[in-house]
N, C-alpha and C positions, 0 to 999 in steps of 0.2 A: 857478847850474847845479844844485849840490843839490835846490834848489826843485823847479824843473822835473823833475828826476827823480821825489822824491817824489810829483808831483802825476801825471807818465807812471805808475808805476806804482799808484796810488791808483783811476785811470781805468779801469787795461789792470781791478782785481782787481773794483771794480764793474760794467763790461760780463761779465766772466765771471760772475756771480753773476743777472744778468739775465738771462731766459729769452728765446731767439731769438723765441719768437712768444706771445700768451697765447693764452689761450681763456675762452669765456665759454660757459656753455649748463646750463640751469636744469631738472634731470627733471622737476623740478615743474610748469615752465612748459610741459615736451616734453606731457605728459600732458594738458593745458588749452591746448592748440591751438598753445602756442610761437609765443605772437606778438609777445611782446618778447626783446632781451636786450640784457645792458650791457656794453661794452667800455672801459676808461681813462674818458675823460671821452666816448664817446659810445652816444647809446641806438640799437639797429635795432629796427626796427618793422616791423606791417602795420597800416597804414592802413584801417580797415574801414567802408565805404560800404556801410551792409546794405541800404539801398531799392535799390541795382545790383546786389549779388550780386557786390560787387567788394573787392579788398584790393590795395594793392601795398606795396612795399619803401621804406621810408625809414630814412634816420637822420637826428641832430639831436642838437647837444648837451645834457646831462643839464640843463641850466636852460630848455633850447626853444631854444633858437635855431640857427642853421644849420641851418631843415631844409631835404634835401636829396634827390628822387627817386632813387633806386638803381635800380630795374628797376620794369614795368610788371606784373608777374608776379602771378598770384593768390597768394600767399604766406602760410604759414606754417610751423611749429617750426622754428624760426629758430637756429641753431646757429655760432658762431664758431670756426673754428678756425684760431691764425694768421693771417692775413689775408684767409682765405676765409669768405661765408658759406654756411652749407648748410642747404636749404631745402625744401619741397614747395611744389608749383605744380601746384596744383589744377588748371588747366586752361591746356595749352601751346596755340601755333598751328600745333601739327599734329594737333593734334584728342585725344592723350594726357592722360587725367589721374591725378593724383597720383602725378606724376615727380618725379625726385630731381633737383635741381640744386643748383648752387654758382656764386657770385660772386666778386667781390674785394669789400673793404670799400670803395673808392673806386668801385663800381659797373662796372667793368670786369672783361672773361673772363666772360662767363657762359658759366656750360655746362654742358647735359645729360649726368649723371654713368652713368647706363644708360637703356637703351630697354627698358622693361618693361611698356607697355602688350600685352596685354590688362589683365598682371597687375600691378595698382596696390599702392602703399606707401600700409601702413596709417600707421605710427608709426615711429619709429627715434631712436634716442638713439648718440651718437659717442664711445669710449673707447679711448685707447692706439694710434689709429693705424686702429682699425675701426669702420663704420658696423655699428651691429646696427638690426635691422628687420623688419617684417613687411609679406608679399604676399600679396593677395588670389589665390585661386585660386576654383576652381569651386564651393567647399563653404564655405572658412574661409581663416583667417590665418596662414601656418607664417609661425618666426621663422628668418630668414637673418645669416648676417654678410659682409660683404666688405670689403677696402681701404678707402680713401676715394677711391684713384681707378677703384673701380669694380671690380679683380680678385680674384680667388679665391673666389668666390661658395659658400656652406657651408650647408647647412641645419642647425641646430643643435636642435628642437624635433622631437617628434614628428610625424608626417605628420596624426595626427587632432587635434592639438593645434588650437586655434583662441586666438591668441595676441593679448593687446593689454598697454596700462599699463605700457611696457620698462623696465626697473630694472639698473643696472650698477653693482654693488659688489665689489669685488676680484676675482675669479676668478668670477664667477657670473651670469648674465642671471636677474633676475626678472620674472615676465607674469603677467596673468591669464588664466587659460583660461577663456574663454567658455562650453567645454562643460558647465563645472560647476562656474563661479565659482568658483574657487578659486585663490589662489596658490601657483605653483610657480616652481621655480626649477632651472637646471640651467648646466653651466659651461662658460665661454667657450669649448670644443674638441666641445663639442656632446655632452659624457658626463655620466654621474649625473643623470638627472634624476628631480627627487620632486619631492611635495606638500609646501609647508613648512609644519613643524611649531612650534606649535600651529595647528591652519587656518585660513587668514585668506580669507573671502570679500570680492569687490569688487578695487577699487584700496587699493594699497600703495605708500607712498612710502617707499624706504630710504636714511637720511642719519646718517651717525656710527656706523655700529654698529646702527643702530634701525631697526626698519620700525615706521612711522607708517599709520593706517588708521579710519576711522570706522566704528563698530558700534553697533546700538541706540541713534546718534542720538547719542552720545559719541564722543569724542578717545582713540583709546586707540595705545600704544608698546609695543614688546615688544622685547629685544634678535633678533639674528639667531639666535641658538643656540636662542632660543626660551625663555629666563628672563625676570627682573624685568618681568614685565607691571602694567605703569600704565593708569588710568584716569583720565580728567577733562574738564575739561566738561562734565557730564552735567546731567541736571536734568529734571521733570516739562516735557513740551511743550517740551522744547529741541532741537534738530536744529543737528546741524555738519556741511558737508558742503564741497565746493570747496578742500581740503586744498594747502596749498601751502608747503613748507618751506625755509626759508631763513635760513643759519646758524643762529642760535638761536633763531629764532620761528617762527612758524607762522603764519599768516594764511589765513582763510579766512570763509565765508559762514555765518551763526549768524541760525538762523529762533527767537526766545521767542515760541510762538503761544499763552504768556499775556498777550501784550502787544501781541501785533495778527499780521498776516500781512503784514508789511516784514521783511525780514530787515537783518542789519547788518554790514558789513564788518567784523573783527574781527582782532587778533592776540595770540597767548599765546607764552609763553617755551615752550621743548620741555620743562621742568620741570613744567607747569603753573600756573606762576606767573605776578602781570602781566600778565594779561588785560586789552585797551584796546579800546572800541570806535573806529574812526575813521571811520564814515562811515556813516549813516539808507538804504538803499536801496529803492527805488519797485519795486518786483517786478511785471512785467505778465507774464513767461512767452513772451515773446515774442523768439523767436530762440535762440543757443545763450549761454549763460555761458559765466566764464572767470576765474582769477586768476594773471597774471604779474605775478610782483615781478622788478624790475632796478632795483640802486641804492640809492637811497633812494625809490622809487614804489611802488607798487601800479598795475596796469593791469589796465583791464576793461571791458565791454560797458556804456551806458549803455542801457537798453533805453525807456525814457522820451522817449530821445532819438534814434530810427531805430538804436540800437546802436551808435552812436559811439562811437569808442574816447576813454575819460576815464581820466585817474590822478591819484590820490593819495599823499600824502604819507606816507611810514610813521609820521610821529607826529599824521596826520589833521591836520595846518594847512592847507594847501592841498591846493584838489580843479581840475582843469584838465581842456578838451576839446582833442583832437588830430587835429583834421580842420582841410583848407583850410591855406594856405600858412604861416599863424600858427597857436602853441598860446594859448587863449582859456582864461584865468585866471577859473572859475566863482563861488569861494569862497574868500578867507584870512582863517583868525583871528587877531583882533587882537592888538596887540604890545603888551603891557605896558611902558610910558615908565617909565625911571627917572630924567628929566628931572625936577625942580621943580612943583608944581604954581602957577598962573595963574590968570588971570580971575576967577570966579566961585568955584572951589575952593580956590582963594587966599584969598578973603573968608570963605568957609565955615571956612575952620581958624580964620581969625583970630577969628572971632565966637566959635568955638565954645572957643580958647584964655583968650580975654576973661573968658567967663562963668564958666568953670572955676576962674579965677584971682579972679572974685570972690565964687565958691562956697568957695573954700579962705579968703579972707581973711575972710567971714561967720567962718565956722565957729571962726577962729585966734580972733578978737573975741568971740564968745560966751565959748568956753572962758576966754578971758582976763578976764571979766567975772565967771562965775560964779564962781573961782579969788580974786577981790575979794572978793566978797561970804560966800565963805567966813570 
């Protein structure tokens, strides 16, 4: 009886401690079309058929298998929250595009989260209970925030603002503003908004305290406050660009146009340390790029190959395609045996054991000769 109590209460203090729902959803990958993300053990996806002009919704477990159609949906920035997915659907069947929807993760409940055609979602990124997002209007992009089921609708950007690249880090949305490249940022109740300082043109990814951002063809970090600014990466004819962060590394597209005009899929630690190439890329320019990391992959367009969606392995051992009912295993490096060696390698140590041992015993027999004759 003891037992069983201890083990009732062991149970009741672990399900408390376990969160009613997770979430999965990657700014980095929001920003690069969010076409993957990863939940417990499984991946959602968009399947991207570029000679149709088609993508739909899958998942499948993180080794490939189980996959499984979710919606037929043009889909992307794929967001997890709880058991819901939240998505854009580029083009619904009532003629709407880039509406907001949501799933279940079992592919049931779909459903259109507002009707906002004319005025289409640019991007949006989901935090604390809020979608924040931008809608095209007649000029540009204001950023809005609402519910997740659609209520309280809040403009938080200035009206001439033209907003993209959404960043949500404690208390604050940051964007780029288009009208003059530049990032700012202002707070989730739609007040204080500035230019952040020091000024960072382009896209900005903020993770830990950092905002991350390419400049001059370099990696560079700066905290939020605007101190300890890093540089690296950098180099004569080096270009980094496709910025994608993820926990402590960084993964992104690295053109050395002293060494040809391939760029190479690449990842560094947020230190700058540890720099790995994992993958040669065939660059035609054809269609849009992209890098989501979920897991242990890299996922990205192969453009060689009609833009298929392929991924890689984060330590570049395996590279795979994910189109058609199976994932097609492109490339794995070989596995170093710590098995005995055989055959022929077998014969090679032993020859090569032999001759050594009658190089040592020459050499024992000289000495011992000359050591005579002394």
């Amino acid at each position: 009886m003891k037992k069983f109590i201890c083990f009732a209460v062991a149970l009741i203090i672990t399900l408390a401690v376990i969160p009613a729902n997770a979430d999965s959803y990657n700014s980095s990958n929001n920003r690069q079309f969010g076409i993957v993300a990863a939940l417990d053990d499984w991946v959602y996806f968009s399947d991207i058929v570029y000679m149709n002009n088609e993508s739909h919704l899958y998942k499948m477990r993180q080794d490939g298998t189980e996959k499984t159609l979710l919606s037929d949906d043009n889909v992307s920035q794929i967001n997890i929250i709880g058991d819901w997915i939240y998505y854009i659907n580029s083009w619904n069947e009532y003629g709407e595009s880039n509406s907001l929807y949501k799933i279940k993760t079992d592919g049931a409940s779909r459903t259109q989260i507002q009707i906002i055609n004319p005025d289409a979602i640019g991007d949006f990124q989901i935090a604390g209970g809020w979608i924040y997002y931008t809608i095209y209007n007649k000029k540009n992009l204001n950023l809005y925030k609402m519910k997740t089921d659609g209520t309280e609708k809040m403009l938080l950007s200035a009206a001439e603002d033209d907003c993209g690249y959404l960043n949500i880090a404690d208390d604050w949305v940051y964007y780029t503003n288009y009208n003059d490249n530049w990032v700012y940022k202002v707070r989730t109740d739609g007040t204080e908004r500035s230019k952040v300082t020091p000024e960072i043109r382009g896209s900005a990814d903020i993770s830990n305290g950092w905002i991350y951002y390419t400049d001059n063809y370099s990696i560079n970090k700066i905290r939020i406050d605007g101190t300890e600014y890093t540089e690296f990466n950098s180099g004569y004819n080096v270009q980094s660009s496709y910025l994608n962060i993820d926990g402590e590394w960084i993964y992104f597209l690295e053109w050395n146009f002293n060494l040809g005009n391939n760029p190479t899929i690449c990842k560094i630690r947020t230190d700058g340390t540890a720099k790995t190439e994992l993958l040669q890329y065939n660059w035609s320019g054809s269609g849009n790029f992209f890098l989501n990391v979920a897991g242990d992959w890299v996922y990205f367009p192969m453009q060689e190959d009609n833009n298929y969606l392929y991924r890689v392995k984060t330590d570049g051992s395996i590279v795979e395609k994910l189109y058609g009912s199976e994932v097609e295993r492109i490339y794995e490096a070989p596995v170093e045996s710590d098995s005995p060696p055989t055959g022929d390698a077998l014969n090679d140590i032993l020859k090569l054991s032999i001759i050594t041992m009658i190089c040592v015993l020459a050499l024992k027999f000289m000495q011992l000769r000359n050591y005579k004759l002394m």
